[in-house]
C-alpha positions as CSV (number, residue, x, y, z in Angstrom):
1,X,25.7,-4.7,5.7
2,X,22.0,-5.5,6.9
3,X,21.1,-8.0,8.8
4,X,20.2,-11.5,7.5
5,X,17.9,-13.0,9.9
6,X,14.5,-12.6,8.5
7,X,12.7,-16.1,7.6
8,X,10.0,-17.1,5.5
9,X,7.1,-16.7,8.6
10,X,8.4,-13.0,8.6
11,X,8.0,-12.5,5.2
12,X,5.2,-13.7,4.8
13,X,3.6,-11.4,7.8
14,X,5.7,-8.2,6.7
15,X,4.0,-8.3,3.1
16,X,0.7,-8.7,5.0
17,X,1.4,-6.5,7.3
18,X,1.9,-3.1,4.7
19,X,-1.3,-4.9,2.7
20,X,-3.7,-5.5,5.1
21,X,-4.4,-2.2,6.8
22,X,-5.6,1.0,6.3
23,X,-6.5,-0.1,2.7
24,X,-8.6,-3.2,4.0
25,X,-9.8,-1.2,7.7
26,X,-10.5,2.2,6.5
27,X,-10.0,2.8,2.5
28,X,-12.8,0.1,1.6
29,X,-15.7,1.9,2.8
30,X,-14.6,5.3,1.3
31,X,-14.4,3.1,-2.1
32,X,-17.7,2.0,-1.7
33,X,-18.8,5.6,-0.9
34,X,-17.3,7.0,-3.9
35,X,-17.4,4.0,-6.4
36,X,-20.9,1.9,-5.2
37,X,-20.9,-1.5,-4.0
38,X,-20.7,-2.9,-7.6
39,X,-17.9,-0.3,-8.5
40,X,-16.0,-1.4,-5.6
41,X,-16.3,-4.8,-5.8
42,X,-15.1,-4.7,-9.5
43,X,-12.1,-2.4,-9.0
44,X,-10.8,-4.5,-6.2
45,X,-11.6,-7.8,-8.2
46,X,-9.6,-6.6,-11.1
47,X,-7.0,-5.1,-9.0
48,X,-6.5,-8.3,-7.3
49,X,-5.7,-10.0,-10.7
50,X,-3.3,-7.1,-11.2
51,X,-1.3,-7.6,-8.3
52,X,-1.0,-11.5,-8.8
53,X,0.7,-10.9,-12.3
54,X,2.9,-8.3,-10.1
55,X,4.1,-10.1,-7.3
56,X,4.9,-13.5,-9.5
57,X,6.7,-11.1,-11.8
58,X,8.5,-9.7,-8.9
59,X,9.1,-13.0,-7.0
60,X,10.7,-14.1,-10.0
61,X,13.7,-11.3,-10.0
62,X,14.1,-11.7,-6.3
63,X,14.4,-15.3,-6.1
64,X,16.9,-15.2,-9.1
65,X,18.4,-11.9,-7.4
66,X,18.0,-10.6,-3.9
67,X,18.0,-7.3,-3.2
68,X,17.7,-4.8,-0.8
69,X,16.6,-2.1,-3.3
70,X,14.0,-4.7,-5.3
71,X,12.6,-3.5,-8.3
72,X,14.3,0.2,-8.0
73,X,17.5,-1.5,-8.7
74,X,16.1,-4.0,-11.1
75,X,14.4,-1.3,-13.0
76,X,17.8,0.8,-13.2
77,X,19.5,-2.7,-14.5
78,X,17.2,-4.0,-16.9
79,X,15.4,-0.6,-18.4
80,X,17.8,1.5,-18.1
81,X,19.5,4.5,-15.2
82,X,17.7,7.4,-15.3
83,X,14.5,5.1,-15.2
84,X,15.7,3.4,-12.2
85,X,16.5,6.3,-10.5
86,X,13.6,7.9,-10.7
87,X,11.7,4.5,-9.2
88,X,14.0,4.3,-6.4
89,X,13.1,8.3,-5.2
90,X,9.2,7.1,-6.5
91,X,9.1,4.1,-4.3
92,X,11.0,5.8,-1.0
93,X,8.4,8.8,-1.4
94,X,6.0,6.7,-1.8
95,X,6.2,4.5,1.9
96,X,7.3,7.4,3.1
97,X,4.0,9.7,2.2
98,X,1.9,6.2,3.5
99,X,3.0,6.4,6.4
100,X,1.6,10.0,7.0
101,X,-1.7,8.5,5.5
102,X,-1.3,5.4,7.6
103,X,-0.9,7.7,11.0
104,X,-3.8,10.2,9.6
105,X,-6.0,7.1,9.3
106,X,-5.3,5.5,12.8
107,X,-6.4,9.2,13.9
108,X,-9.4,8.6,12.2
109,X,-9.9,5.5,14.3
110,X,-9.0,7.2,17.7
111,X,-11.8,9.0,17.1
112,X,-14.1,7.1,17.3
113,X,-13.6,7.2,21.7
114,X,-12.5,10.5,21.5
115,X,-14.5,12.8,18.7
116,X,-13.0,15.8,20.0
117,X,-10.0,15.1,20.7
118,X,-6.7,16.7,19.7
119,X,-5.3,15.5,15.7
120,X,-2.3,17.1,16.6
121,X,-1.8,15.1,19.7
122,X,-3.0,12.2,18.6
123,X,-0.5,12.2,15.6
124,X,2.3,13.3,18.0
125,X,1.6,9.8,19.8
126,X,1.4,7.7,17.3
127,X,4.5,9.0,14.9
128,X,7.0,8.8,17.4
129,X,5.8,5.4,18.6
130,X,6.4,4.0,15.4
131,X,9.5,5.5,14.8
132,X,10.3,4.4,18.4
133,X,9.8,0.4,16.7
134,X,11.9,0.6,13.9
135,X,15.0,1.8,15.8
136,X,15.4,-1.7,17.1
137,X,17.2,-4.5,14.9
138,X,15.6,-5.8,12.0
139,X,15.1,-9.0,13.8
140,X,13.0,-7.3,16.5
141,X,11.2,-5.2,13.7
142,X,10.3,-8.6,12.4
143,X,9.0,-10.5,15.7
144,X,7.0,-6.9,16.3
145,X,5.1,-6.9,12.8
146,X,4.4,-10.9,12.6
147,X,2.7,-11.0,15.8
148,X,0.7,-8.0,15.0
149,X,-0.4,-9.0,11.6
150,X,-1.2,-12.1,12.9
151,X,-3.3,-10.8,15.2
152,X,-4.6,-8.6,12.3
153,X,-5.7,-11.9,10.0
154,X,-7.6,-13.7,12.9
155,X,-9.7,-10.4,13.0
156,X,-10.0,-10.4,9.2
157,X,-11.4,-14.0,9.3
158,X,-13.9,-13.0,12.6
159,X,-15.2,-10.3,10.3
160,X,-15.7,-12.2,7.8
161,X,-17.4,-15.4,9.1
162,X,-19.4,-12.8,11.9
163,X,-19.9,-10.6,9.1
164,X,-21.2,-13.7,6.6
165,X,-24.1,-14.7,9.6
166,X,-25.4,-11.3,9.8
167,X,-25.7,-10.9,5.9
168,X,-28.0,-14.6,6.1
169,X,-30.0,-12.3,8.6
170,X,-31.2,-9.8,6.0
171,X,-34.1,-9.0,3.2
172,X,-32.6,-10.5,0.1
173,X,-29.3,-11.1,1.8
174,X,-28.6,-7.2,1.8
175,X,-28.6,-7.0,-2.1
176,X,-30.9,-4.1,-1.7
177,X,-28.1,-2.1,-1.2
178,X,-27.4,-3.0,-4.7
179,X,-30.1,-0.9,-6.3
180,X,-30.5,2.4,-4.1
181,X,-30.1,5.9,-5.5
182,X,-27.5,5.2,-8.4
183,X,-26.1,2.1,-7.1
184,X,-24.4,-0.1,-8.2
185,X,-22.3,2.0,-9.7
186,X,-22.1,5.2,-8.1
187,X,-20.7,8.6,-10.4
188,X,-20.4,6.6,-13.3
189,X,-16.3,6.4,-14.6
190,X,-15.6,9.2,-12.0
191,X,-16.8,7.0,-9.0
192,X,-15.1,3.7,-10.8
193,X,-11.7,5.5,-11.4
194,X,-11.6,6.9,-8.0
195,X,-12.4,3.6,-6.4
196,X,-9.7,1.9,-8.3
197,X,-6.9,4.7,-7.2
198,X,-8.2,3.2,-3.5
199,X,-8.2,-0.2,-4.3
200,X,-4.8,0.6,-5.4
201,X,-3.9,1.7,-2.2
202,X,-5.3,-1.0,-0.3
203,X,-2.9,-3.4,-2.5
204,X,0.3,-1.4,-1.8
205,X,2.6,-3.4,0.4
206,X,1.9,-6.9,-1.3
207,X,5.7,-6.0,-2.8
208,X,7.3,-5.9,0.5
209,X,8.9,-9.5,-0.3
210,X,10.8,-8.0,-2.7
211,X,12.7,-5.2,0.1
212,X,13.0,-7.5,2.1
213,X,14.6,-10.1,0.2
214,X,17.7,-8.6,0.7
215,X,17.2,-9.8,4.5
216,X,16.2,-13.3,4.0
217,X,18.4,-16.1,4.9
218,X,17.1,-18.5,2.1
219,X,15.4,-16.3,-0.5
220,X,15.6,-19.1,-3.7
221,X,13.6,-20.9,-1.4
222,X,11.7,-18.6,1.4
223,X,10.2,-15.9,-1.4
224,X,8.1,-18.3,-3.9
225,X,6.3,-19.1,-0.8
226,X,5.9,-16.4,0.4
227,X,4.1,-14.9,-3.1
228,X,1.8,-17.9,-3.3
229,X,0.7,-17.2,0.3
230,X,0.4,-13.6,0.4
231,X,-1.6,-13.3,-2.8
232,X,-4.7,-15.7,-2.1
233,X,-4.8,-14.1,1.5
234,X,-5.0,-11.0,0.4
235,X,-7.6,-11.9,-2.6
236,X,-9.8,-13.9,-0.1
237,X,-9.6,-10.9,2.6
238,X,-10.4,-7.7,0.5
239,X,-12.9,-9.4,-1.9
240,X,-14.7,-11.2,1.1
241,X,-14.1,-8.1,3.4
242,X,-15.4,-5.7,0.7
243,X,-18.7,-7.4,-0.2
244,X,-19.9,-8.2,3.4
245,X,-19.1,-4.4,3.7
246,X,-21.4,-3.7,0.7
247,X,-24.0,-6.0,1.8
248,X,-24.5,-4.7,5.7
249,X,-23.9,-0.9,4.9
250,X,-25.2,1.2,2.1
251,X,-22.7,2.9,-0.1
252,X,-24.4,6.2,0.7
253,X,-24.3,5.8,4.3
254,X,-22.9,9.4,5.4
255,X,-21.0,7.9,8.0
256,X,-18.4,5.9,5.7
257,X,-17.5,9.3,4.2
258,X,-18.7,12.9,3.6
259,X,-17.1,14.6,0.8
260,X,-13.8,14.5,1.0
261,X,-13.7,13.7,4.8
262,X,-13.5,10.0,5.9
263,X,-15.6,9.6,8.9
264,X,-14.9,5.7,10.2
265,X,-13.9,2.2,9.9
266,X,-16.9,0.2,7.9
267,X,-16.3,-2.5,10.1
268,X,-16.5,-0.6,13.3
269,X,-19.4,0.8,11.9
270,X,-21.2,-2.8,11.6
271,X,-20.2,-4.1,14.6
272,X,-21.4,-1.2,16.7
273,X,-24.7,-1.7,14.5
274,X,-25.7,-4.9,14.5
275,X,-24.1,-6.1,18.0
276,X,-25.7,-5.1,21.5
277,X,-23.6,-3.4,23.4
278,X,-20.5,-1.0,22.6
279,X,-18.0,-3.6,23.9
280,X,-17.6,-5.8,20.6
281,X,-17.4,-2.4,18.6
282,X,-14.6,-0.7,21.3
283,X,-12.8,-4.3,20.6
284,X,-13.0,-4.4,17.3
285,X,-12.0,-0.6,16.8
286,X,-8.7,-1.2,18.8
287,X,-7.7,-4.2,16.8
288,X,-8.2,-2.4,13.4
289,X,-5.8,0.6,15.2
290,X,-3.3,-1.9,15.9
291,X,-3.7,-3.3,12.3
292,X,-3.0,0.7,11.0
293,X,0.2,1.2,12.9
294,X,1.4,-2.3,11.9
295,X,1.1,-0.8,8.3
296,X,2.7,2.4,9.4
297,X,5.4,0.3,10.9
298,X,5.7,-1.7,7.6
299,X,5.7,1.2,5.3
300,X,8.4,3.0,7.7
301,X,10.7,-0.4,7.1
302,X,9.7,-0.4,3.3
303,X,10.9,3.5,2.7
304,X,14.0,3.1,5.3
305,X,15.2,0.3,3.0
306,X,15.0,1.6,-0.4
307,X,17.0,5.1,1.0
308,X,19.9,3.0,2.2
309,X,19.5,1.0,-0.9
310,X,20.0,4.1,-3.0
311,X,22.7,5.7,-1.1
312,X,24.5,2.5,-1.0
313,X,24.5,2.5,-5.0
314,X,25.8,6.4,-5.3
315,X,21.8,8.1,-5.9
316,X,21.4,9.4,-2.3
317,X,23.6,11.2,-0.7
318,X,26.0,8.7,1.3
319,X,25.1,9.2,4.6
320,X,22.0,7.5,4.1
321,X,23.7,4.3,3.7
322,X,25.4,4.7,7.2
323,X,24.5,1.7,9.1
324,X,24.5,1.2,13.1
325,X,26.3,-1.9,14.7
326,X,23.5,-4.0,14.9
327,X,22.8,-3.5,11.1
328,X,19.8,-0.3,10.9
329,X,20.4,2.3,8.3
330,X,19.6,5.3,11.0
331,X,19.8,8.4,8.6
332,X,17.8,7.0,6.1
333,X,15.4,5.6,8.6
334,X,15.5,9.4,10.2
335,X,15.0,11.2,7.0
336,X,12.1,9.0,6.1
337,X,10.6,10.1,9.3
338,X,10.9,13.6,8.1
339,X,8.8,12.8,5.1
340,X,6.1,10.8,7.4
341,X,6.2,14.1,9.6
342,X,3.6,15.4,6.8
343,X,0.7,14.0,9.0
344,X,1.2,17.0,11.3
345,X,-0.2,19.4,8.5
346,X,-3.9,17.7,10.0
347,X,-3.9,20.4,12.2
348,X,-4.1,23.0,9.5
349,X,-6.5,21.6,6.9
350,X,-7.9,18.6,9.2
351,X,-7.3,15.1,9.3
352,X,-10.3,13.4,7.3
353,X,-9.3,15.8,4.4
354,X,-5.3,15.4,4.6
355,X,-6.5,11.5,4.7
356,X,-7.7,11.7,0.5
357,X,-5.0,14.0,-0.2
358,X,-2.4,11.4,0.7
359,X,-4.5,8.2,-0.2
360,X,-4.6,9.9,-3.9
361,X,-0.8,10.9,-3.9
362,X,0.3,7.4,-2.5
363,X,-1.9,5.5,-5.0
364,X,-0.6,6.9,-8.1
365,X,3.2,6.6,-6.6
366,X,2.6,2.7,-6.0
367,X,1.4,2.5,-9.7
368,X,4.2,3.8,-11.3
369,X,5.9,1.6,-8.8
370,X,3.9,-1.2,-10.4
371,X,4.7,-0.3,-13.5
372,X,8.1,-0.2,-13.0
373,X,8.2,-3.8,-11.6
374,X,6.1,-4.8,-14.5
375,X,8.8,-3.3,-16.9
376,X,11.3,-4.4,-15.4
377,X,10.2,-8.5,-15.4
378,X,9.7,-8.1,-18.9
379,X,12.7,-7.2,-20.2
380,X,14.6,-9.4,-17.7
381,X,13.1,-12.2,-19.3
382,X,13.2,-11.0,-23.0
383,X,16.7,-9.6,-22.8
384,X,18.5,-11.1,-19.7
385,X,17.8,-14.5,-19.5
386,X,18.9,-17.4,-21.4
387,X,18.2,-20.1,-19.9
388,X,14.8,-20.7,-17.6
389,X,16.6,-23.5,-15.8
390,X,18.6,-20.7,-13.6
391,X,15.3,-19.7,-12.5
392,X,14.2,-21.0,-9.0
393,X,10.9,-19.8,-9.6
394,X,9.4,-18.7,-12.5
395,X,6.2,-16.4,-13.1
396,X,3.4,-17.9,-14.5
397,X,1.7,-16.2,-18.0
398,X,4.6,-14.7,-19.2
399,X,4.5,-12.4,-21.1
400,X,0.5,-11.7,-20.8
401,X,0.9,-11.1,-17.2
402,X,3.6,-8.1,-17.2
403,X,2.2,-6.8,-20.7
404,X,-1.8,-7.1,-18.9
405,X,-0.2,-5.1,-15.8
406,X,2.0,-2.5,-17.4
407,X,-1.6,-1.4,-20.0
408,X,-3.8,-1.5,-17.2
409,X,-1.8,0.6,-14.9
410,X,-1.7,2.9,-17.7
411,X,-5.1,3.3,-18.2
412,X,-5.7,4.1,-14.6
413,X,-3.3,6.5,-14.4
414,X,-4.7,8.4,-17.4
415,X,-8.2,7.7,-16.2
416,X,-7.6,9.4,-12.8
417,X,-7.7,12.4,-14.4
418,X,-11.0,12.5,-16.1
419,X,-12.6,14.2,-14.0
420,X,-10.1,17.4,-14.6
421,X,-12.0,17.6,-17.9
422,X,-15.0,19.1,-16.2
423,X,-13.9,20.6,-12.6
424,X,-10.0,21.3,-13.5
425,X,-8.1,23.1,-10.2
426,X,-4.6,22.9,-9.1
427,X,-5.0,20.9,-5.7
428,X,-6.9,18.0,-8.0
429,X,-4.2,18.1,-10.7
430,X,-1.3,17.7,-8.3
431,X,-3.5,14.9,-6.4
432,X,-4.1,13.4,-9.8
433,X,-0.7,14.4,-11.9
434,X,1.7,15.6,-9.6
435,X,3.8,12.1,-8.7
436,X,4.4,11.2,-12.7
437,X,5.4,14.7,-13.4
438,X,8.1,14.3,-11.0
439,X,9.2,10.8,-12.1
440,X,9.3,12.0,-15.5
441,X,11.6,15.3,-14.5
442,X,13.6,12.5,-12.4
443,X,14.4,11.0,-15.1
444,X,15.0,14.0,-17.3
445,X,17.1,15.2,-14.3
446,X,19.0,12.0,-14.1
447,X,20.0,12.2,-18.3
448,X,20.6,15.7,-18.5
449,X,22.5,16.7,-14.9
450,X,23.2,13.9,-13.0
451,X,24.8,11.6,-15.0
452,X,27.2,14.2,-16.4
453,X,27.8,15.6,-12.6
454,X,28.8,11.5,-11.9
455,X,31.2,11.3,-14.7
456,X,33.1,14.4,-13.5
């Protein structure tokens, strides 16, 4: 079995540590390039409200039933099989594709010292470093990411307090950057859509509680705190984070993003701006690579968990749920890796490009997780429950908050793909399409073939 030894402090830091990361770091400035301050702003404020009806909904099934696999394995119980199968192979692909995104954007950061340096080396580095962390215990995994994301939040809250003075210190408080070009909402719905599939992104991680509950000692008690925590953190940090952002730079400021091709960290970008010197911005852009690969290392736990999880329940082949004597599920952890390994294909189509790409595919894969957890609360509570006593914590709004999540996770999904209507090519439908066609064949897979081979 896994090992048991990871407290409230660590859950609290694990679930900030996936959240707060690329998505806050790096993925905030590209959605104010592509959506406009107001865009961005909006997208992240609604997501935010999203994500609170998610992880109540979700801290509700683990505090009434810990487990390992969260909501793949409450999705497969309370919707039914072939539905939770295809979450569980949704949700491992999904931490496993971030952290190829994760590494891609802490390449991004790199070069910042060194602009012509090697993305193949640089990836190299940084891959095998954090799959050099995770092969330790659990309980080392979870000292490792809850200093690091500690260190992660008192740089959040210098940003934002430094960040706060220097806004005072401009015309109009910076709301100029309001009103330029097209601002404040940049491309109309195809700016807003695309900003929400990054705000999306920035959010993923905030269901960590859930995989890890099957690793807490006291998870009636240690997981509803953990949910209140994380969720005003994380609302404070990317709202606050996001419009100081919007204020200091403008949204068309080349050096956030060109095209497709994410140039640098907004906040390096201030910092080396508005501060003398290049020491504050060298700092600052070493504490935001830390904060990546803290991610990385979170999404590398996330995806090692849910393989073991489904090879321990018969949907992955068994030697993924192979464990070592101090309680690591190596293959799975290994064959994740493999997956991650993706961020080597930088070298072929480059590393600001292959940064979208997997931002796009990771964002609509943590939706349909969404979803999924959404789904799943609802029913439990419709179908499974009879009496609310049993429950040691209980989600707020119910059922406006599952119903609100599952229709507006729907519309995003479907929205994504408006811009196909007028520019419609492979690479965009795949970004865009290509993770809910292969849920939906999961499933049909799971009905038609698999269940049939499992009865034989």
């Amino acid at each position: 079995m896994l090992a048991k030894t990871l407290e409230t402090r660590h859950l609290n830091m694990i679930a900030l540590g996936g959240s707060i990361g690329t998505g806050i770091f790096l993925a905030s400035g590209y959605a104010i390039s592509v959506a406009g301050p107001g865009g961005a702003l909006i997208a992240y404020f609604l997501i935010s409200i999203m994500v609170f009806f998610l992880i109540t909904s979700l801290g509700e099934l683990a505090a009434y039933r810990p487990s390992t696999g969260t909501f793949c394995e409450y999705s497969g119980d309370y919707v039914n099989k072939p539905f939770g199968y295809a979450m569980g192979i949704n949700y491992w692909f999904n931490w496993s594709i971030t952290i190829a995104a994760e590494i891609s954007a802490a390449v991004i950061v790199i070069k910042f010292w060194f602009p012509h340096g090697s993305d193949l080396l640089f990836s190299a580095i940084l891959f095998f470093t954090i799959l050099g962390l995770n092969i330790f215990s659990v309980r080392v995994f979870g000292e490792i990411e809850y200093f690091m994301s500690i260190l992660k939040v008192f740089v959040i809250l210098v940003v934002i307090i430094l960040g706060s003075i220097l806004v005072c210190g401009q015309p109009n408080f910076g709301l100029n950057n309001f009103v330029i070009a097209d601002a404040p909402f940049h491309d109309g719905w195809i700016g807003f859509f695309n900003g929400f599939l990054l705000a999306g992104f920035s959010f993923q991680g905030s269901e960590l509680i859930g995989v890890t509950s099957g690793e807490a000692k006291d998870p009636a008690t240690s997981i509803p705190k953990a949910v209140k925590n994380v969720f005003w953190r994380l609302f404070l940090f990317y709202i606050l984070a996001t419009l100081i952002v919007s204020l200091l730079i403008p949204f068309n400021d080349k050096r956030m993003a060109t095209e497709d091709n994410v140039y640098s960290s907004p906040f390096t970008l201030i910092f080396s701006h508005y501060l003398p010197g290049t020491i504050a911005a060298n700092l600052l852009n070493f504490v935001i690579l830390v904060a990546i690969l803290s991610a990385a290392n979170a999404s590398m736990y996330s995806a090692t968990r849910t393989l073991w999880y489904m090879s321990h329940k018969n949907q992955a082949p068994k030697i993924f749920s192979k464990i070592t004597s101090y309680g690591l599920p190596i293959y799975a952890l290994l064959a994740t890796a493999l997956v991650g390994a993706t961020v080597f294909l930088s070298s072929f189509i480059g590393n600001g490009v292959l940064f979208t790409h997997l931002v796009q595919i990771s964002s609509t894969c943590g939706f349909i997780a969404w979803f999924g957890i959404s789904l799943s609360h609802y029913n439990f509570r419709k179908y499974h429950i009879t009496d609310l006593n049993k429950l040691s914590y209980r989600a707020i709004w119910f059922p406006f908050g599952p119903i609100f999540s599952m229709i507006f996770i729907g519309i995003i999904i479907l929205g994504q793909g408006y811009e196909l209507v007028s520019s419609f090519t492979l690479a965009n439908f795949i970004d865009s399409y290509g993770t809910t066609v292969l849920f939906i064949a999961l499933m049909v897979y799971y009905k038609t073939i698999r269940k049939n081979a499992l009865v034989k």
